[in-house]
N, C-alpha and C positions, 0 to 999 in steps of 0.2 A: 327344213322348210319344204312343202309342198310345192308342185308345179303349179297347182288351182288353187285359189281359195276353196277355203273351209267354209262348213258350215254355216260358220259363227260368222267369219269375216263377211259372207255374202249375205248375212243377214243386215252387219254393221254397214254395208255401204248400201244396200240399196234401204233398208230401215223399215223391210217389210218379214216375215217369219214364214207366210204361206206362198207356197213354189210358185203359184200363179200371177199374185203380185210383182216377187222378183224379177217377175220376167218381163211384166210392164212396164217394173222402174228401170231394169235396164234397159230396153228400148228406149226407153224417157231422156236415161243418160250416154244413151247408143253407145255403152259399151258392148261389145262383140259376147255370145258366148253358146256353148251347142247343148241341147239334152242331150245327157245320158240315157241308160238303156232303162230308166224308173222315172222318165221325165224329170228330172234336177237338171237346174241351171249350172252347167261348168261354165268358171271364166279362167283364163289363162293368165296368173299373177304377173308374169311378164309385162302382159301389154298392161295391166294398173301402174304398176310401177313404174313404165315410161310414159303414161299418161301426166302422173299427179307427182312424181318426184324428180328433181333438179336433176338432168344430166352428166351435172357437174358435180354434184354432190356424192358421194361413196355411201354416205352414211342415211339413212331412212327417217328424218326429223322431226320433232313436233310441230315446225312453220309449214310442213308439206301438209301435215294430217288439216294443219289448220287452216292453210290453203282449202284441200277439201271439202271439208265443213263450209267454211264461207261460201266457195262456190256453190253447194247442194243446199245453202239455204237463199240467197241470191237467185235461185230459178236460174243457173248459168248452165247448171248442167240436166 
């Protein structure tokens, strides 16, 4: 497992493809994250993970991802 998301992943969470966008949605969902030296958005998987998954939980869930969802379609995040 990567320290950053991927490609893909930072496509799935912010739901946009073009680098520009991303960058808005993450502002939107003030998740933290720095360009690279090609302008791409890195986010540092760490801080997602203590955002949207159970501290108490070990394992990575489908109620968290579905947490997610609900919030980013609710306007929460």
């Amino acid at each position: 497992m990567s320290f950053v998301l991927t490609s893909e992943e930072l496509v799935e969470i912010t739901g946009r493809k073009q680098r520009g966008k991303q960058i808005e949605q993450l502002i939107r969902m003030k998740i933290p994250y720095e360009l690279n030296a090609i302008g791409k958005p890195i986010v540092v998987r760490q801080w997602i993970e203590s955002r949207y998954y159970s501290q108490s939980s070990h394992k990575q869930s489908e109620s968290a991802r579905t947490n997610l969802i609900r919030r980013m379609t609710t306007g929460e995040l």
